[in-house]
Structures are given as C-alpha cells and as structure tokens.
N, C-alpha and C positions, 0 to 999 in steps of 0.2 A: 596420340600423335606427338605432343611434347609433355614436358614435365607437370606447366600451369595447366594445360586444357582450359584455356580463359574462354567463356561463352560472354562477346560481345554485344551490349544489347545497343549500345548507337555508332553502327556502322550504315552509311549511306551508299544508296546507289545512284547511278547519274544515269538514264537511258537516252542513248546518242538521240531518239525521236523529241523528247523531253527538253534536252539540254541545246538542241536544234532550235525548238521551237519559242525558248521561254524568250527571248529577247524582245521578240516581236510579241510578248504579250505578259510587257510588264516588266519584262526582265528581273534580276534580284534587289530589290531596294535595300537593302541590308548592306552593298556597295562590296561585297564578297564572289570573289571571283569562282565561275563555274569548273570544277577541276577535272581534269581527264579521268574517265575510268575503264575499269575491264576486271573482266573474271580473276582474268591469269596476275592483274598488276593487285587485286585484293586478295589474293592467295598466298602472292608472294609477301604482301607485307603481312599474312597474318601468321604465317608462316615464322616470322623472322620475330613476330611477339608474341609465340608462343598460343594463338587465339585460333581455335580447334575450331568453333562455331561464330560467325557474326551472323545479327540479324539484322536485316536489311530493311531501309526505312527511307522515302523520298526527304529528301531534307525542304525548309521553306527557302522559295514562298510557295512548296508546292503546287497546287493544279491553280490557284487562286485568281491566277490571271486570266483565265478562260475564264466562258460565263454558258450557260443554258446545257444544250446537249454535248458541246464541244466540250467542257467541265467535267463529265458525266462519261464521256467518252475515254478522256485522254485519263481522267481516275483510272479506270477500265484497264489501258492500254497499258498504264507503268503497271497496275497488279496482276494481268496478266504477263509483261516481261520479267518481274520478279520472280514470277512461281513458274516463270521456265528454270530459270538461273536455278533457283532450289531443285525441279526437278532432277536437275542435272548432277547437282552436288548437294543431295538432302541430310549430310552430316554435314558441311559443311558454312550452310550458308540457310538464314529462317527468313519469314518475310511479315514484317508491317503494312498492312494492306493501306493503301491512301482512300481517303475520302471525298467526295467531292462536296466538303461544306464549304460556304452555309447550306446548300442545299440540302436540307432534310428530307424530302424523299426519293431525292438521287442516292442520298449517304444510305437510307437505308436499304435500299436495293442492291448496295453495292457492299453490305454487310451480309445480306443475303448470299451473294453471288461467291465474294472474298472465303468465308465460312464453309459456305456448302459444297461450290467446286472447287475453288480453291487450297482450302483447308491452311487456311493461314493460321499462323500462328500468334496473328495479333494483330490493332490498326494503330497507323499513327494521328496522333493529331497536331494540330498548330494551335498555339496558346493564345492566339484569338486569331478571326476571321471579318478583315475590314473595321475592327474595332470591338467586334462583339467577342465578350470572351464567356469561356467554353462554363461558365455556371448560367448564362444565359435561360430565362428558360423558353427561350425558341429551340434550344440542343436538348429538351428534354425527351422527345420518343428516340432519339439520337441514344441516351446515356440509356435508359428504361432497357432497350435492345443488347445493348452492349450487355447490361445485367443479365439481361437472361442468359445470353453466351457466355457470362461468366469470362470477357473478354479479358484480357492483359494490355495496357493502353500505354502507348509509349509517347507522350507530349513533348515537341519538340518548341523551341521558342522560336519565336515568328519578330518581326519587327511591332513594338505598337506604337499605336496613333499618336507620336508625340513627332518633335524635328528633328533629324538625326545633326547630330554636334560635325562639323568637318574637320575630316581628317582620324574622325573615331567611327571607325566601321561597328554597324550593329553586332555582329558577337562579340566584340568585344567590351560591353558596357550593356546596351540593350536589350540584347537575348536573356541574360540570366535576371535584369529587372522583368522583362516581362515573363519568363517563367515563375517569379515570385507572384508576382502580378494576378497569376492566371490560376495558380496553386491554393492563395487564398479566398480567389473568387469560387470557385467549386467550393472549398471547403468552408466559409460561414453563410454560402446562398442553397447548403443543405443538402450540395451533389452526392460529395462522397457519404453523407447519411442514408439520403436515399437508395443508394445501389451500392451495397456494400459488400457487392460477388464481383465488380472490377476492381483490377489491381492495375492501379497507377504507376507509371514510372514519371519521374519528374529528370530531365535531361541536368547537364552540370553541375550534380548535388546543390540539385532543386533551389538551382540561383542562387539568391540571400535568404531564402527561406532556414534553412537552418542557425545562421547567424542571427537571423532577427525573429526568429521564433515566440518567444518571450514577450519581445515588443509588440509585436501581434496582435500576440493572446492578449494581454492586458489591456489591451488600448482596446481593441473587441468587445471584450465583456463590459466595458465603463460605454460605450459610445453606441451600443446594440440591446435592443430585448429581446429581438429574436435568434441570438447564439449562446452556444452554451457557455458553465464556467471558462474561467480562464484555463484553468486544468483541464477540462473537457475539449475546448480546443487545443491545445497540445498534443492528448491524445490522438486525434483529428488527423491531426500532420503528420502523426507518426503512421497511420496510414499509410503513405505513400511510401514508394521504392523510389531511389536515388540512385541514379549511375553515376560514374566516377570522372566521363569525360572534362578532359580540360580543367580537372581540378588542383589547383597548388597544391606541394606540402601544406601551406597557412589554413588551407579549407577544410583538411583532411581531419585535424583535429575537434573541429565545431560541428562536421558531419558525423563523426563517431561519438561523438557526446549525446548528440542528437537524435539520430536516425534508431530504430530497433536494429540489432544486430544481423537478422536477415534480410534485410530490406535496401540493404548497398548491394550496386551490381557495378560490376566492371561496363567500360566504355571507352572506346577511342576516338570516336569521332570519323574516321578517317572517310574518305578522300578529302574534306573540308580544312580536316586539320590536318597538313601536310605528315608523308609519314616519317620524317626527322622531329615534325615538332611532338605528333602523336607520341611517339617514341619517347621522348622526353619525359612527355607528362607519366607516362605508363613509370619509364626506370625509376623517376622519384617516388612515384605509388609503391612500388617494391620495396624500394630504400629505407620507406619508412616506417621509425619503430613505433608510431602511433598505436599501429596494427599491429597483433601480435601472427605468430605462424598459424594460428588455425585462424583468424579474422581474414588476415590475405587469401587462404585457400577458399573459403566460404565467398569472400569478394570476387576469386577470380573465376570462379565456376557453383560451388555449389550451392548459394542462393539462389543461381538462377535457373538449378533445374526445380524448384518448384512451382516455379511460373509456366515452365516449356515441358511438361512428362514425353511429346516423344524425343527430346534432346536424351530426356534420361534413360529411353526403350533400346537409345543406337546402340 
C-alpha cells in the first residue's frame, strides 16, 4: 500500500453508542475531550502516514463506568462493533478486544467470546481499575487465561487514584506515570514470571519506565526479598513491547538504549491525538538518526508481525 506499511498498534476507536453513552456514566476523568470518529476519517489519516494496518483498541476510561451486566454488556457491544469494522476491512484495521474489569468472570467470558467468535487479535487493558492495578492478585485467573491463549496485551494508561493538577490534563503527565506505575507492579508482584506466553505492550514507550529503569531495579533489590537481582529485573522489563505513541525525539533515545531491539512498535495514538499533532510526532520518529534504516523498518512494520501472524498471512 505505501512505501513504510506501518502496522499501528495504538490506534483508537470511538463507537458513536459508547461515546453517546460515557457522559452519563462517568464521563472521561482524564479531562480529554471525546474526539469524532469514522472508518472513512481513520483511513484517510492512515492513508496520509503511510499505516497499512491499525489496530483498534477502546481507549480509557473504557467500560469502567458501568457496573454489573450493563459493564458486561456494553464490553460486548464495542467488541462486537470492532470486529464488524475488521470484518469489513481485515487488512486494514485489527482489534483489542475490551474487558469488563474488575469483573473477573465477566472478563473471562468475554475472552472466551472475543477469542473464539471473534477471533481477535488481542485485548486491551487499563493500567489500573478503580485503583487496583493490573499485578493484583484478584487479576490473576484474568492473566493464567490470557497465558493459555498465549494473548498479546495491549495496556493502555488509565487515570490513577491520585488528584489530577488543573489545567494538566491526565495524558499529558498522568498516563505515562501511571503506565510506569502499572508496568512495575506486574513485573516485581511476579505477573510477567508467571505467564511468560503473554506479550505485553506497554502504550508511550512504556511512560518512564525506560528512563528510570535502573532506578527501579536497584531500589527493588535493596528494599524487597521477594524479587530478583537488580539485573534480573531489568531483564524483567525488557519483556515487554513498547510502542512509539506520543513519544519525543528526547525519549527515543532512552527507549533504544533500553528496550530489546524487537520489542518497539510503531503507534499514533490517533483519534485522541489529533491527526496534525499524530503526524508530528510520527515525522520526528522518521527524522531521527537515533534509528538506523533497518531499526525504522523493524519499528514501522516488522516487529509487529510477530505478534499479529495473520497480518503476516495477508
């Protein structure tokens, strides 16, 4: 289709029932406005960035606002309008199935459901739920399931339980603390040990995690008995996949230092992140000689067909 074939792995969808409905239940605390969308308006922007595949993921505060079978329901209803949307365009567009956590055995009925009829391609989560975050182990027949499917997990950042500052809307400050947040709770409460057939993606090169990686680890090993070396967590983090959304030139160097060399994936964010501003961050990705020309190729596509094989089958 174009020259990058970029497979996006955080592109959002908005479902007019969804996007209808959040205000009255909850609305987005994050203080981030709900942004129009449509087929034909994410085709044409993927179009114009050269992004052959996005895959499609409810952004927070997801279902969260509902509560019982409504919760359960409306999970339901976006993963069902997503895998029409795929049906329709299945080179074009992948889907992150949603969850209805905390509910544990709505979630897993509904990995059931997402997997089996659906045939998704992945689920997303929020990097905590009402506070609890995702190393909890209330989430653990949650992750145990995942493992067997051998799931690809796509963590989005969510607002946490702290006061939001005014006038600093949570993604811009928030989100990437609490995807640090939520990154290290999994990995020294033993998540990613235990089910090490999920492949995490952590959303805007995985907050400050890469930056304070080091800091972490060492302050871990002196302040814990139950994690490993300091090197042994490092290795830990380097688990995880990192996409690119929203990330400076400044970042891009700490995340390449950092991250294993397959495990950065391209991301635009878009419809959240307008697509001038998307665009922005994408051209200085390009620009930059951090990456060499086979590191940009691998970033813009082929890391990420070993997470997605039918991406790789079309």
């Amino acid at each position: 289709m174009s020259q990058r074939n970029r497979i996006d792995v955080h592109q959002h969808i908005v479902p007019p029932f969804w996007a209808e409905a959040l205000p009255s239940h909850g609305g987005d605390p994050s203080g981030w406005k709900c942004p129009d969308w449509s087929v034909e308006g994410a085709l044409a922007f993927m179009d114009a960035q050269e992004i052959a595949t996005g895959v499609l993921s409810l952004t927070a505060p997801g279902v969260k606002g509902w509560s019982g079978q409504e919760r359960r329901d409306i999970a339901r209803k976006v993963n069902e309008f997503t895998a029409g949307v795929v049906a329709r365009h299945p080179a074009r567009f992948g889907n992150f199935a949603t969850l209805p956590l905390p509910d544990v055995d709505g979630s897993l009925t509904e990995i059931s459901h997402a997997y089996d009829a659906l045939k998704v391609d992945g689920v997303v989560l929020l990097s905590n739920y009402d506070g609890t975050y995702l190393g909890d182990p209330t989430f653990e027949p949650v992750w145990a399931e995942l493992d067997r499917r051998h799931a690809v997990v796509f963590i989005h950042p969510s607002m946490p339980p702290i006061s939001q500052m005014k006038g600093m809307p949570g993604p811009m400050l928030d989100y990437p603390f609490d995807s640090t947040r939520t990154a290290a709770h999994l990995m020294l409460n033993g998540v990613v040990t235990r089910y090490p057939n999920v492949r995490i993606i952590l959303s805007h090169a995985g907050g400050f995690l890469p930056y304070a990686a080091l800091r972490i680890a060492e302050i871990s090993a002196i302040t814990r008995d139950d994690v490993p070396s300091a090197q042994g967590i490092l290795d830990l983090m380097r688990t995880f996949y990192f996409d690119t959304a929203l990330s400076s030139p400044s970042a891009l160097p700490s995340l390449a230092a950092f991250a294993k060399p397959d495990h950065i994936l391209f991301g635009s964010d878009y419809p959240y992140a307008p697509a001038p501003v998307s665009g922005k961050f994408t051209a200085k990705q390009d620009e930059s000689t951090v990456l060499d020309e086979r590191q940009h190729e691998s970033i813009n596509r082929n890391n990420a067909l070993g997470l997605f094989p039918r991406l790789a089958a079309l």
